[in-house]
C-alpha positions, 0 to 999 in steps of 0.5 A: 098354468101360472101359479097365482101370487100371495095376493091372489089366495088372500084374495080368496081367503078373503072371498071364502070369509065374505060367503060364509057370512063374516066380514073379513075387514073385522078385527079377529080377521084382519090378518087371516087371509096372510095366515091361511095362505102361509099355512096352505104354503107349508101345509101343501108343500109337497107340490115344491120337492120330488119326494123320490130324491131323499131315497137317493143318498143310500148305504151299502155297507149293511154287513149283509144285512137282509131281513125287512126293514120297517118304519112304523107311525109314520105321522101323515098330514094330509089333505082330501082333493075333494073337500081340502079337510085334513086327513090325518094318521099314521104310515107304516114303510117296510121294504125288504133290502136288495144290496142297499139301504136308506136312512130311515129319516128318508123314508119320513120324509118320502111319506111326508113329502107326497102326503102335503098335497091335495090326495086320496090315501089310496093314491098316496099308498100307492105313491109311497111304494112306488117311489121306494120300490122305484129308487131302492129297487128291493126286493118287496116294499109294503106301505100301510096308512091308517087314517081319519078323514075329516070330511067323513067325521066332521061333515057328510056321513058324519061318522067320528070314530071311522078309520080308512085302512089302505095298503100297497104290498109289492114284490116278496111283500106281496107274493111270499106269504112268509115275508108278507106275513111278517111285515104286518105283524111288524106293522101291528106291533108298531101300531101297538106301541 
């Protein structure tokens, strides 16, 4: 598939405008289609990197560092695949070191890097702790995102308020009852500050 040009999505911004009722030659819209089309460049700009290649750069000298390690609110902007509206929230990224760390920027970026695409927060969760688990190779990662879906709270079901929880417990995270009890306290005390 071709990617269509900057013309293309002002063209269609332009269109959308036209179907909701405006006109998009009128003062206050000239300059919209532009707008809207660099704002979907940067808003879903995950589609032009590989999340997984910020975990790559690691450190191994942790003075035999070996407890979890956790990231808690994480901003998450992202967009729902079934109706574009935004989803926004927080991600809590804890992993649980074998011989080797990251900076904790990378795991930020890991976040933000799949989050800036067309998603489902359950699809994200997962892809999060994939990746991490995949390139640090711990022994157990854990990903928790909170979010609010404006496509339930602007429209639809129309519920303000309602917040989509989802999480990906893998490894000791998920098997030790121990580990995995201390990561979610770690991400319920992040989730208080």
């Amino acid at each position: 598939m071709s990617k269509p040009s900057q013309a293309d999505a002002e063209a269609a911004v332009r269109t959308l405008l036209e179907w909701a009722g405006d006109d998009p030659s009128r003062e206050g819209l000239l300059d919209t289609p532009e707008r809207v089309a660099k704002s979907y460049r940067e808003l879903f700009s995950g589609y032009e990197t590989d999340p997984r290649g910020y975990l790559e750069r690691t450190f191994q000298e942790v003075a035999g560092y070996d407890q979890l390690v956790v990231l808690s609110n994480i901003r998450v902007v992202s967009f729902c695949e079934h109706h574009m509206l935004p989803v926004t929230g927080v991600a809590h990224v804890g992993y649980l070191p074998t011989n080797k760390v990251v900076g904790i920027s990378k795991l930020a970026r890991v976040v933000n890097g799949f989050a800036r695409r067309l998603q489902i927060q359950e699809k994200l969760t997962a892809e999060i702790a994939q990746a991490i688990e995949d390139v640090l190779q711990p022994q157990g990662v854990g990903v928790v995102i909170e979010a609010v879906h404006s496509c339930m709270t602007l429209r639809g079901v129309n519920t303000p308020g309602s917040r989509l929880t989802t999480s990906s417990l893998r490894g000791v995270v998920r098997d030790d009852p121990r580990t995995r009890a201390e990561f979610l306290r770690l991400v319920r005390q992040g989730s208080a500050a």
